[in-house]
mmCIF entry with sequence, helices, sheets and N, C-alpha, C, O atoms, coordinates in Angstrom:
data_MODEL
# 
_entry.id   MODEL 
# 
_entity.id                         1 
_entity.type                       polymer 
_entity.pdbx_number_of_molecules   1 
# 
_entity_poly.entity_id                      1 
_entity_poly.type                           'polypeptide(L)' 
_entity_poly.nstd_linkage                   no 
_entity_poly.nstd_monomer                   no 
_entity_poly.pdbx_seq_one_letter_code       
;(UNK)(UNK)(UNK)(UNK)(UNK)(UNK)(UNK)(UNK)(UNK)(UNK)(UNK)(UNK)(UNK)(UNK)(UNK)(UNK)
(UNK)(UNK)(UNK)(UNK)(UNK)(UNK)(UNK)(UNK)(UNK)(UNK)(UNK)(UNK)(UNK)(UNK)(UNK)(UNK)
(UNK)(UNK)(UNK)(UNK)(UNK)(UNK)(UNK)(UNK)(UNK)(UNK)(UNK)(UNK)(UNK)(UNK)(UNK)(UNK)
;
_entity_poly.pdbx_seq_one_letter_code_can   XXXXXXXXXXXXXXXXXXXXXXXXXXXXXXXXXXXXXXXXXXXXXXXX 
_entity_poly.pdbx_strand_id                 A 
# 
loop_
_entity_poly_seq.entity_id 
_entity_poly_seq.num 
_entity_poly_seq.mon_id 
_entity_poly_seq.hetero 
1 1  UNK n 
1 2  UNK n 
1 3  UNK n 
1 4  UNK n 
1 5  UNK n 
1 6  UNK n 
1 7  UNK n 
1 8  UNK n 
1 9  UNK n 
1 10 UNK n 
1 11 UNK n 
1 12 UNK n 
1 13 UNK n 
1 14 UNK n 
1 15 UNK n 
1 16 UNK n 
1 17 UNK n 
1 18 UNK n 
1 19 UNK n 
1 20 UNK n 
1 21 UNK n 
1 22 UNK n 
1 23 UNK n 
1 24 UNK n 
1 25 UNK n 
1 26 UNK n 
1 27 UNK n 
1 28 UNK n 
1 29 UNK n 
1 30 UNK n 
1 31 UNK n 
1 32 UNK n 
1 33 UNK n 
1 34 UNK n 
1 35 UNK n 
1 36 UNK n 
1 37 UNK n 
1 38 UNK n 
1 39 UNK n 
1 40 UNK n 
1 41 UNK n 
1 42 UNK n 
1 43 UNK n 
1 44 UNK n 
1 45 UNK n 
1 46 UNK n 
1 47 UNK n 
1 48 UNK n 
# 
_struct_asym.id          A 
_struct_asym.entity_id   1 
# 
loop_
_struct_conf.conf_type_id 
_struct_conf.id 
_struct_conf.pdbx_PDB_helix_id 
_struct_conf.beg_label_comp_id 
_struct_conf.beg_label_asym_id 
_struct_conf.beg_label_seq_id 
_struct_conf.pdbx_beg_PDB_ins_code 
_struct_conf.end_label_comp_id 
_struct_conf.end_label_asym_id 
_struct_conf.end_label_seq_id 
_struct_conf.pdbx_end_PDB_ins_code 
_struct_conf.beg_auth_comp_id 
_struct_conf.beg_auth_asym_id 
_struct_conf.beg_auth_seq_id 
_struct_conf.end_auth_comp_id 
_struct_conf.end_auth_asym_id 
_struct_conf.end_auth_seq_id 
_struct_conf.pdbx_PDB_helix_class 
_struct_conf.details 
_struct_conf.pdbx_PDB_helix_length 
HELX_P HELX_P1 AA1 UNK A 3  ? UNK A 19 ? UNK A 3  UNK A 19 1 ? 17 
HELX_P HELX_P2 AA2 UNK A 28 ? UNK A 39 ? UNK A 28 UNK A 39 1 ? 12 
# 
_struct_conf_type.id          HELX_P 
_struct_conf_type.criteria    ? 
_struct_conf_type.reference   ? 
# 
loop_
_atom_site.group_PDB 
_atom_site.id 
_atom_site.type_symbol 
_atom_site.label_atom_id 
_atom_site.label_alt_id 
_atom_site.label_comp_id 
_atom_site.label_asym_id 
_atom_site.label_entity_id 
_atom_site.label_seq_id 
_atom_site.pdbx_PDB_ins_code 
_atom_site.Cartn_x 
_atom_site.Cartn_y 
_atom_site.Cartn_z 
_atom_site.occupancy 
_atom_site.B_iso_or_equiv 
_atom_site.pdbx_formal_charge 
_atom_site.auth_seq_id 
_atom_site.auth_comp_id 
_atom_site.auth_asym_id 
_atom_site.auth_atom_id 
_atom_site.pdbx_PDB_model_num 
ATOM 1   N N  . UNK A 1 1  ? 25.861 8.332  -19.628 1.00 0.00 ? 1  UNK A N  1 
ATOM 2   C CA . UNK A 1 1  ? 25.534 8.926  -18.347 1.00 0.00 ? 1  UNK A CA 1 
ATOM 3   C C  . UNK A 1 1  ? 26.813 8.924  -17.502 1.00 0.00 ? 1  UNK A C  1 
ATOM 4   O O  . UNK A 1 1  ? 27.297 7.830  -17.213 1.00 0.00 ? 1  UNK A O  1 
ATOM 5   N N  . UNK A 1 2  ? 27.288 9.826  -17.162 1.00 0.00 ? 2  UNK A N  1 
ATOM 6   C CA . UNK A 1 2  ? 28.403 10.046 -16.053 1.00 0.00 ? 2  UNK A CA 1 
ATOM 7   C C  . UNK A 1 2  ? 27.958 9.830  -14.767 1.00 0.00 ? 2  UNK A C  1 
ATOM 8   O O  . UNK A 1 2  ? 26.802 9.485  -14.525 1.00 0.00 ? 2  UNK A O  1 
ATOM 9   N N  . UNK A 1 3  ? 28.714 9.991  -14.013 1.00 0.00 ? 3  UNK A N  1 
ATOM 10  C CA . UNK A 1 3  ? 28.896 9.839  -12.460 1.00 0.00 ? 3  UNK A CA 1 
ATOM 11  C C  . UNK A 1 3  ? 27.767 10.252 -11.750 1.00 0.00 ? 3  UNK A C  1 
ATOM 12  O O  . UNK A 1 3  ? 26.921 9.633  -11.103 1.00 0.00 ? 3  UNK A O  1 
ATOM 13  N N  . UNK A 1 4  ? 27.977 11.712 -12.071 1.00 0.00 ? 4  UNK A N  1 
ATOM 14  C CA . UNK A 1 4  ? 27.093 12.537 -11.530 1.00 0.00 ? 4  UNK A CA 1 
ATOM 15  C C  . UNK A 1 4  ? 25.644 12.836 -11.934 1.00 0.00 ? 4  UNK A C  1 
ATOM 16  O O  . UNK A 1 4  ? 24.881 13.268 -11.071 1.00 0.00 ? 4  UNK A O  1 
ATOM 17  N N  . UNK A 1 5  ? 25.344 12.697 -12.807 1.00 0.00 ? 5  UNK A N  1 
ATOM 18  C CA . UNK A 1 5  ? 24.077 11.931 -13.532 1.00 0.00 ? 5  UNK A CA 1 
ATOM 19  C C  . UNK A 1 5  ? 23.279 11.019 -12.842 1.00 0.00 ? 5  UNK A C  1 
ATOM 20  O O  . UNK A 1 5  ? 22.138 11.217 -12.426 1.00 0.00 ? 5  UNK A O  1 
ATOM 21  N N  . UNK A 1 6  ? 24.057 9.849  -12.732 1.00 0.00 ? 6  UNK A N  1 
ATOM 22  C CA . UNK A 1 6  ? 23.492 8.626  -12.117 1.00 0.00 ? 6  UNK A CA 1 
ATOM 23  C C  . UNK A 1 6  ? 23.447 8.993  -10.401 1.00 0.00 ? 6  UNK A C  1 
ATOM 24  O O  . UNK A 1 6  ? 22.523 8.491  -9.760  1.00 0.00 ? 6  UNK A O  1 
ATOM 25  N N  . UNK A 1 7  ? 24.365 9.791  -9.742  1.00 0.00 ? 7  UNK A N  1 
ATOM 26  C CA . UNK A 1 7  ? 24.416 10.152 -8.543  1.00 0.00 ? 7  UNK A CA 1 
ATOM 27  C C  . UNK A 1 7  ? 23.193 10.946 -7.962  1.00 0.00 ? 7  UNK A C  1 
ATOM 28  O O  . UNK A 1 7  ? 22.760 10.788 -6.820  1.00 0.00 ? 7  UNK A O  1 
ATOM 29  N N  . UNK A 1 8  ? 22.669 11.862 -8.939  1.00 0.00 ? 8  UNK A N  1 
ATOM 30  C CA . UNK A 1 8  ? 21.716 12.845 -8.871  1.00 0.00 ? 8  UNK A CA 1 
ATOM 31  C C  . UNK A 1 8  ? 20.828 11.788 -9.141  1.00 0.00 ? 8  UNK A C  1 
ATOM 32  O O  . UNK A 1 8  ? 20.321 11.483 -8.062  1.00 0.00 ? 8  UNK A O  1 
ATOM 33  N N  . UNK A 1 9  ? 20.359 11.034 -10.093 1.00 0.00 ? 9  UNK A N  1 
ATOM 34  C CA . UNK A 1 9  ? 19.111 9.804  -9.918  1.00 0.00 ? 9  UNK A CA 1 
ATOM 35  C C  . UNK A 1 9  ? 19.134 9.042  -8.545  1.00 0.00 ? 9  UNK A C  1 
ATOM 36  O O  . UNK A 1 9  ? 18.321 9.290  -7.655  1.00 0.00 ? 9  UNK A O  1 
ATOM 37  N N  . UNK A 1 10 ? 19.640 8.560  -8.489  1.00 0.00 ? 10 UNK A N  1 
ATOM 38  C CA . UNK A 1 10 ? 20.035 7.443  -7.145  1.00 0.00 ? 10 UNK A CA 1 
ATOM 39  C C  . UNK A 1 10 ? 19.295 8.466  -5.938  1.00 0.00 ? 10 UNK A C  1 
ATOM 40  O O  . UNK A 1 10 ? 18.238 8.265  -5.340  1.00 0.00 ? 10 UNK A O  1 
ATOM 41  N N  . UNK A 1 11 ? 20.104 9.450  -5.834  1.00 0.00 ? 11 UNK A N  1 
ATOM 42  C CA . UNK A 1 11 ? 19.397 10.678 -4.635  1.00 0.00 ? 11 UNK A CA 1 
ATOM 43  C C  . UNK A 1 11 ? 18.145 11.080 -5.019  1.00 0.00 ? 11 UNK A C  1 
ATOM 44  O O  . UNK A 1 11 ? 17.299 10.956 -4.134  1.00 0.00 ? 11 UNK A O  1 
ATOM 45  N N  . UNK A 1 12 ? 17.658 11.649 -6.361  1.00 0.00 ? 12 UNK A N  1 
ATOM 46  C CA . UNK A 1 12 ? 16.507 11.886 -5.998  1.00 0.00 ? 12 UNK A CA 1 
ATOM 47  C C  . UNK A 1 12 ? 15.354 10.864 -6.170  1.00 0.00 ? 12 UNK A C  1 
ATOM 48  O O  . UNK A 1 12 ? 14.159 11.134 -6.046  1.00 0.00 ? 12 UNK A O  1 
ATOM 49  N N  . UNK A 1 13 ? 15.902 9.606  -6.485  1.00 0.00 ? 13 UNK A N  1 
ATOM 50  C CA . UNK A 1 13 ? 14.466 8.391  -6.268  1.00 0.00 ? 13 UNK A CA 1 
ATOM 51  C C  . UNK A 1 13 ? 14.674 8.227  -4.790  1.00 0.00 ? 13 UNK A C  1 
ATOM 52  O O  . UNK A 1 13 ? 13.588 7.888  -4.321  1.00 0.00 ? 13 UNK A O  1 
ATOM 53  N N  . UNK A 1 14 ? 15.585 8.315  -3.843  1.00 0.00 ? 14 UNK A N  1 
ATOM 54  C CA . UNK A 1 14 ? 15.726 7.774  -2.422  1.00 0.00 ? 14 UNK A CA 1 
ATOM 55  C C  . UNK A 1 14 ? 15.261 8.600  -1.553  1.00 0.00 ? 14 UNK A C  1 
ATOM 56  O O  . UNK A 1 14 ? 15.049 8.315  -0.374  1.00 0.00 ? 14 UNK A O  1 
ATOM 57  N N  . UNK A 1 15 ? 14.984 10.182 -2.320  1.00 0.00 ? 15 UNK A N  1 
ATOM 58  C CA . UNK A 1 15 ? 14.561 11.048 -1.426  1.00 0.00 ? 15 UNK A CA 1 
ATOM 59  C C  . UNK A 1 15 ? 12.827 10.881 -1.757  1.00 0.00 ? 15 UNK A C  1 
ATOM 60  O O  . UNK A 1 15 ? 12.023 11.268 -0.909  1.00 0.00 ? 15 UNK A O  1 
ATOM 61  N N  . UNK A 1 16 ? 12.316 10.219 -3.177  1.00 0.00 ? 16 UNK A N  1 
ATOM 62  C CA . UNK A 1 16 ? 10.866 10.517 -3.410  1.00 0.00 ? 16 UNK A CA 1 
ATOM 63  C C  . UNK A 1 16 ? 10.797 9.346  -2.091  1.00 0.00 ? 16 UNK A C  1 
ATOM 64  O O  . UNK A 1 16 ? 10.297 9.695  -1.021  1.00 0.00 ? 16 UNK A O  1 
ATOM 65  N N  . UNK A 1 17 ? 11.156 8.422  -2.215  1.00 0.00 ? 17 UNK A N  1 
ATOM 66  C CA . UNK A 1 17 ? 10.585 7.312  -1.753  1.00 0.00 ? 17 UNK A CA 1 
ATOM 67  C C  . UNK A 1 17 ? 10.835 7.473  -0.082  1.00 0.00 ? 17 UNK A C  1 
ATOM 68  O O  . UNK A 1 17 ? 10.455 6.555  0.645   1.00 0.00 ? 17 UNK A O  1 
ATOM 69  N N  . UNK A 1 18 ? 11.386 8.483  0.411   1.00 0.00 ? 18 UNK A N  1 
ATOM 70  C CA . UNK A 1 18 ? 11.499 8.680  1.901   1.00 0.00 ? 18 UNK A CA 1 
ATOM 71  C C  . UNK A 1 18 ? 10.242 9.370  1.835   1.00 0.00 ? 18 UNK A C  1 
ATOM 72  O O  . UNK A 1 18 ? 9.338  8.981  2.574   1.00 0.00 ? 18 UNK A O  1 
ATOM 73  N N  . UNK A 1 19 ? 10.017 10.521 0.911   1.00 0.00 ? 19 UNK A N  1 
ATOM 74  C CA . UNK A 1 19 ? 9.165  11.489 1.269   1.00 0.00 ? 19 UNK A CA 1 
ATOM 75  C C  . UNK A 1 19 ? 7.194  10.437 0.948   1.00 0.00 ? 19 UNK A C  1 
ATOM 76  O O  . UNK A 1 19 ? 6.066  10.730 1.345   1.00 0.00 ? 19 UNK A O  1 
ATOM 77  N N  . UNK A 1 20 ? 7.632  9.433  0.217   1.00 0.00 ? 20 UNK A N  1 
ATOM 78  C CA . UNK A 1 20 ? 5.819  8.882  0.495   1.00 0.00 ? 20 UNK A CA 1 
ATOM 79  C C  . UNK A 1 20 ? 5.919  7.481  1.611   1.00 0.00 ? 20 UNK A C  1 
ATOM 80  O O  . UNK A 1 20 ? 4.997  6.885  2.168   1.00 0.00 ? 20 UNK A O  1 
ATOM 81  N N  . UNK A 1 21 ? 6.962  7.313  1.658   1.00 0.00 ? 21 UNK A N  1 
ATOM 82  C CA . UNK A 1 21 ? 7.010  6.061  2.592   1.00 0.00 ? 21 UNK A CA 1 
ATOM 83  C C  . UNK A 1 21 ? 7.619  6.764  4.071   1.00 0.00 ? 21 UNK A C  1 
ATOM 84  O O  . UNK A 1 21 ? 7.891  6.061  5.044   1.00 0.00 ? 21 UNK A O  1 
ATOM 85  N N  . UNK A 1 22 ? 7.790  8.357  4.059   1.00 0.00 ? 22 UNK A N  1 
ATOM 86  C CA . UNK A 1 22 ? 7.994  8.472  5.321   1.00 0.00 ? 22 UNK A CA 1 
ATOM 87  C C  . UNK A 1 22 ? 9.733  7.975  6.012   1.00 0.00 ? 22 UNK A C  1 
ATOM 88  O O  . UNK A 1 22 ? 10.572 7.463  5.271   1.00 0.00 ? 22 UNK A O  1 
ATOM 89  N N  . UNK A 1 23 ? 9.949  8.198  7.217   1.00 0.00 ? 23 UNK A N  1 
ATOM 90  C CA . UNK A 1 23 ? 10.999 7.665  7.930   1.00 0.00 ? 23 UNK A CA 1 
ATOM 91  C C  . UNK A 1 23 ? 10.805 6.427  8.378   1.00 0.00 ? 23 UNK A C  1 
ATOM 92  O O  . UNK A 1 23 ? 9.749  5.801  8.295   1.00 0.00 ? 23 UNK A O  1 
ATOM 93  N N  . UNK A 1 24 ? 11.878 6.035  8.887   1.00 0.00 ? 24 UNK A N  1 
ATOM 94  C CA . UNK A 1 24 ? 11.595 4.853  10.182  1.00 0.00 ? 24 UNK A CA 1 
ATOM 95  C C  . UNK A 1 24 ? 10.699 4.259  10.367  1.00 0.00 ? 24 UNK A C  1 
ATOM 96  O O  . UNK A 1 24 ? 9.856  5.114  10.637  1.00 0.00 ? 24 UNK A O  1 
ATOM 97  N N  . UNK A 1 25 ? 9.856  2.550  10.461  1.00 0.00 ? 25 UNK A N  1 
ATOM 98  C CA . UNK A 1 25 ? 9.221  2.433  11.004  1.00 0.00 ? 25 UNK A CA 1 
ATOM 99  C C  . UNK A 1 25 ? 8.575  0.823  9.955   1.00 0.00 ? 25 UNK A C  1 
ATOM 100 O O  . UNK A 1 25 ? 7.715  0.008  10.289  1.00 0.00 ? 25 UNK A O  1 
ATOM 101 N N  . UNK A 1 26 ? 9.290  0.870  8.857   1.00 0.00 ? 26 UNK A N  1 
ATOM 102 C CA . UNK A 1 26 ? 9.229  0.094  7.700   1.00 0.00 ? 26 UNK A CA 1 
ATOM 103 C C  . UNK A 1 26 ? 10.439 -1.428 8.037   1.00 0.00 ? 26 UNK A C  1 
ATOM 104 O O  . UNK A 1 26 ? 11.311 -1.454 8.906   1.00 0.00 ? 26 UNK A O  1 
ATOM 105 N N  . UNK A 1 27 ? 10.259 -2.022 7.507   1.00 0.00 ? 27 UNK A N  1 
ATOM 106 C CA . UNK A 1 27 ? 11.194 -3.571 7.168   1.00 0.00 ? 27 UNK A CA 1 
ATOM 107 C C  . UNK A 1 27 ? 11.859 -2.712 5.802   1.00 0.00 ? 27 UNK A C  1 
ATOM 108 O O  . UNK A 1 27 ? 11.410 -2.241 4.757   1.00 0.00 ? 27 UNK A O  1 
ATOM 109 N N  . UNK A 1 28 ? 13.464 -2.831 6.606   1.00 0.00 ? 28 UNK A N  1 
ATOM 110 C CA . UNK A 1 28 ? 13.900 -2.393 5.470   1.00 0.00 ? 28 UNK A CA 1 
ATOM 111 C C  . UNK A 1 28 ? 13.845 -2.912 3.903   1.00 0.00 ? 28 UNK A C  1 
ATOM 112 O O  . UNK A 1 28 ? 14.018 -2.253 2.878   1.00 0.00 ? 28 UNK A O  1 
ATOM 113 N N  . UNK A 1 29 ? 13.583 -4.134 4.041   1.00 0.00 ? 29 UNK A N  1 
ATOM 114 C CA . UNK A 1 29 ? 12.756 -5.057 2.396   1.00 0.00 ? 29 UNK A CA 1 
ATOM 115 C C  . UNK A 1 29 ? 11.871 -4.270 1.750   1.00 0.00 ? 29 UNK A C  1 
ATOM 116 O O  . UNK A 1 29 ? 11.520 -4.636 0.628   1.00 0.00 ? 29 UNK A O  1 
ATOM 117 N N  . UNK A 1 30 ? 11.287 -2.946 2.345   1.00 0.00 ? 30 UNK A N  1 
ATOM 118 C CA . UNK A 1 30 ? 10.075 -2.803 1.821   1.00 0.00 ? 30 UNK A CA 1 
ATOM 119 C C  . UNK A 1 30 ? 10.901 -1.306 1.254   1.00 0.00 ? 30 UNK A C  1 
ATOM 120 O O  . UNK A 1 30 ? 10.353 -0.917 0.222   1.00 0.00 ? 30 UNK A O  1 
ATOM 121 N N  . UNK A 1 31 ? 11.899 -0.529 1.621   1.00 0.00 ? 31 UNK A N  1 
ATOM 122 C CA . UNK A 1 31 ? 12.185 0.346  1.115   1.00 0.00 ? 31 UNK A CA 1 
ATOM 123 C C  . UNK A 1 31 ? 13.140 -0.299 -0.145  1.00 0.00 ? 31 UNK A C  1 
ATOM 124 O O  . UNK A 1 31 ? 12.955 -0.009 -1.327  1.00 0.00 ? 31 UNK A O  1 
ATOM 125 N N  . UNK A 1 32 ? 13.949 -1.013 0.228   1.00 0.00 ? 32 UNK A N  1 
ATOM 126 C CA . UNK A 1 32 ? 14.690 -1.576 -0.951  1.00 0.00 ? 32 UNK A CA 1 
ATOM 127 C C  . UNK A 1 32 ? 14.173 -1.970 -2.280  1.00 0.00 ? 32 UNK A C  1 
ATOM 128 O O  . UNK A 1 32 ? 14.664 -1.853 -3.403  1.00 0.00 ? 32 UNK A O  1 
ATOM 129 N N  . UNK A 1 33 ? 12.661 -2.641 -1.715  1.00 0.00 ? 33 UNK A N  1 
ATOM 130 C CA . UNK A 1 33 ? 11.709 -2.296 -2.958  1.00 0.00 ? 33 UNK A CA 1 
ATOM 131 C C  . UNK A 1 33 ? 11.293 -1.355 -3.189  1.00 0.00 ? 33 UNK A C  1 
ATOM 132 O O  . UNK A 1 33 ? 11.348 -1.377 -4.418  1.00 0.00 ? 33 UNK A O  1 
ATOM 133 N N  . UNK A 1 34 ? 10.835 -0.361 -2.903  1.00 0.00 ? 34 UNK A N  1 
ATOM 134 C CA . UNK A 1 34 ? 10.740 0.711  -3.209  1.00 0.00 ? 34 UNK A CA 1 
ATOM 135 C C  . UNK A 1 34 ? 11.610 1.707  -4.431  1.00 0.00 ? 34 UNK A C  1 
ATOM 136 O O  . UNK A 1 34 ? 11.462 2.427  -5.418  1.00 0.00 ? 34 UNK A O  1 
ATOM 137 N N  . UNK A 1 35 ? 12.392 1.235  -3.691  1.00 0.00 ? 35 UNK A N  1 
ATOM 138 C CA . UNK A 1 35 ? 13.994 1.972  -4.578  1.00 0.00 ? 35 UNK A CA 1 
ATOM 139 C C  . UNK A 1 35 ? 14.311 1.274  -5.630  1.00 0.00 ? 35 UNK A C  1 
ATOM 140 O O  . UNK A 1 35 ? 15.026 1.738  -6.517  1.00 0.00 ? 35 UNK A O  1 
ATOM 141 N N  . UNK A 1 36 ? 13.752 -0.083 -5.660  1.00 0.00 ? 36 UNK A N  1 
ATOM 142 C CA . UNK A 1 36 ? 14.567 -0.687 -6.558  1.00 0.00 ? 36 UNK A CA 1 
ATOM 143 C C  . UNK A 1 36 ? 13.342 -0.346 -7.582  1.00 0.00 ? 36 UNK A C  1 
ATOM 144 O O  . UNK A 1 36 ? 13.583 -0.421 -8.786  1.00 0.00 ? 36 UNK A O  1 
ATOM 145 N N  . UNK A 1 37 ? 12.185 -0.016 -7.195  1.00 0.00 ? 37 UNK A N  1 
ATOM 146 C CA . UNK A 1 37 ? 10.844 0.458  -8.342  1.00 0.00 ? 37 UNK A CA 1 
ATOM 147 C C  . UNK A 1 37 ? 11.244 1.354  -8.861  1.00 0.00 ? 37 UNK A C  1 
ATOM 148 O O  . UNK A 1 37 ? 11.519 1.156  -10.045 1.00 0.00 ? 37 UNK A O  1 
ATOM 149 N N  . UNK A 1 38 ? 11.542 3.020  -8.226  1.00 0.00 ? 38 UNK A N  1 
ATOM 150 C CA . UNK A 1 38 ? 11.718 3.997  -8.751  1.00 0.00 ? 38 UNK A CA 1 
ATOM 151 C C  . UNK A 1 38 ? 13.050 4.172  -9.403  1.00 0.00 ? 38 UNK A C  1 
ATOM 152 O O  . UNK A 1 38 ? 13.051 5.062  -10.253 1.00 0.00 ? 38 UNK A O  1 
ATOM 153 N N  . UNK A 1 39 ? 14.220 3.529  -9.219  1.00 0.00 ? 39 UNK A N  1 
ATOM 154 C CA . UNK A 1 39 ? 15.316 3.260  -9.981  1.00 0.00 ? 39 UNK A CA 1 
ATOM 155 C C  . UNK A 1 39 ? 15.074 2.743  -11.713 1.00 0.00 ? 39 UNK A C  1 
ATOM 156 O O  . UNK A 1 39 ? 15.597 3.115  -12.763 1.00 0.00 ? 39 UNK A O  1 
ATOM 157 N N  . UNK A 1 40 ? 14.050 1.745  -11.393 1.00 0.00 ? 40 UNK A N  1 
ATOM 158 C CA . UNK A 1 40 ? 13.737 1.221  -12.648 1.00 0.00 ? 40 UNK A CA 1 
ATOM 159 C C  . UNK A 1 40 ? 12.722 1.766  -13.604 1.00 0.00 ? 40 UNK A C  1 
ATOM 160 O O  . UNK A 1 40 ? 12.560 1.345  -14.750 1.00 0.00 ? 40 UNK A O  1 
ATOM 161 N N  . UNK A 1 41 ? 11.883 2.984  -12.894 1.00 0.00 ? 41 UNK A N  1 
ATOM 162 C CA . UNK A 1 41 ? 10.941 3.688  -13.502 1.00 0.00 ? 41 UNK A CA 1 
ATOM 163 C C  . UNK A 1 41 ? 11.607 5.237  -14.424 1.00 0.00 ? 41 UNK A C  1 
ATOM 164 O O  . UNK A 1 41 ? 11.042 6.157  -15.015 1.00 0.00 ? 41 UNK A O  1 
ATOM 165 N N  . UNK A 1 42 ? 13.347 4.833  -14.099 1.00 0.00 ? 42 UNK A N  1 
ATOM 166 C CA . UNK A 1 42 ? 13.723 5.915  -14.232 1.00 0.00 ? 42 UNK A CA 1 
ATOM 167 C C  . UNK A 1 42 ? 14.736 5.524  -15.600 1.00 0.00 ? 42 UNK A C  1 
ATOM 168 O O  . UNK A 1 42 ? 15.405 6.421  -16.112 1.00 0.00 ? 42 UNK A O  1 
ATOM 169 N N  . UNK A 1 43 ? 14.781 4.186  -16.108 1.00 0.00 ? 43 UNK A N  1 
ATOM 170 C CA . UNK A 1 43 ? 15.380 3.340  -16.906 1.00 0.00 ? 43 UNK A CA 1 
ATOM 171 C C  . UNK A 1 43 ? 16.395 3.188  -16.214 1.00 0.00 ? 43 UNK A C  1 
ATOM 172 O O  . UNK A 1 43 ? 17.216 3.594  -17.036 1.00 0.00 ? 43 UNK A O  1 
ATOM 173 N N  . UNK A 1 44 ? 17.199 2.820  -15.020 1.00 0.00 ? 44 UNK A N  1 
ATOM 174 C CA . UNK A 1 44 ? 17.836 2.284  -14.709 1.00 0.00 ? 44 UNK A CA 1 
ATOM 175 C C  . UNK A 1 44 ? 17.940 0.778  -14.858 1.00 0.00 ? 44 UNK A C  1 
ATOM 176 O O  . UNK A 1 44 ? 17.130 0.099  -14.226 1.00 0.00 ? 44 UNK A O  1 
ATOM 177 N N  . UNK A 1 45 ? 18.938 0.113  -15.699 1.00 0.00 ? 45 UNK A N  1 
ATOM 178 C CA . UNK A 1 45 ? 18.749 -1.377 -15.016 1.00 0.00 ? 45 UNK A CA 1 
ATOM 179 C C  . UNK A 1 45 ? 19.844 -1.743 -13.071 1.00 0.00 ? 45 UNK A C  1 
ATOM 180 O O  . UNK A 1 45 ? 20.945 -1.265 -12.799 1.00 0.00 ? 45 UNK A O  1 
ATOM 181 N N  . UNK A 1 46 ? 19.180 -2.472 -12.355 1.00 0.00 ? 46 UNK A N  1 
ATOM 182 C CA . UNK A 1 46 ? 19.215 -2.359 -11.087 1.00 0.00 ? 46 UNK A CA 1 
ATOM 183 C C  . UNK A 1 46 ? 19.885 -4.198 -10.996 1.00 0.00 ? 46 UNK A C  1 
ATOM 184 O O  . UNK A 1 46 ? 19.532 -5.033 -11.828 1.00 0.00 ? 46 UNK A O  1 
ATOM 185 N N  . UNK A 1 47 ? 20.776 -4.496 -9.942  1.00 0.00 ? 47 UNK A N  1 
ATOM 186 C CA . UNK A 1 47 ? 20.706 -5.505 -9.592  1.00 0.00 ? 47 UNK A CA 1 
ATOM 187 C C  . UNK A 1 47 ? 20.979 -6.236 -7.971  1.00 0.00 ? 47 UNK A C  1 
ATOM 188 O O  . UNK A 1 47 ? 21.909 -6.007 -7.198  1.00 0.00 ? 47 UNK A O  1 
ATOM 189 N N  . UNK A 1 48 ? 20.098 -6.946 -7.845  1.00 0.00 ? 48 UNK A N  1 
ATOM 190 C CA . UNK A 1 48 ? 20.019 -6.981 -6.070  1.00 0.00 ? 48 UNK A CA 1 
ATOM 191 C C  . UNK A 1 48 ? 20.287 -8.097 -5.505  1.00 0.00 ? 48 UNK A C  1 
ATOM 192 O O  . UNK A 1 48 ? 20.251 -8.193 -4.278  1.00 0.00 ? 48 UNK A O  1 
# 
C-alpha cells in the first residue's frame, strides 16, 4: 500500500465517521474511537 492509498483510507473512514457521528458536540475520546473502529474494519493495524 503506498502513500496515497493509505491517505485515501484515513480520509474516507474520518469522513464516514463525521457523517454518522455528526460535528461538534462529542468528547473527543469518542471520535478517536470511532476512527480507531473504522480504521481497523478496513484492515488497518492502528496504534494509540
Amino acid at each position: 500500500m503506498n502513500e496515497n492509498e493509505l491517505s485515501r483510507i484515513i480520509y474516507e473512514c474520518a469522513i464516514e465517521v463525521h457523517r454518522i457521528l455528526g460535528g461538534p458536540g462529542l468528547l473527543e475520546s469518542v471520535y478517536e474511537e470511532a476512527l480507531a473502529w473504522e480504521l481497523q474494519q478496513r484492515g488497518l493495524k492502528i496504534e494509540r
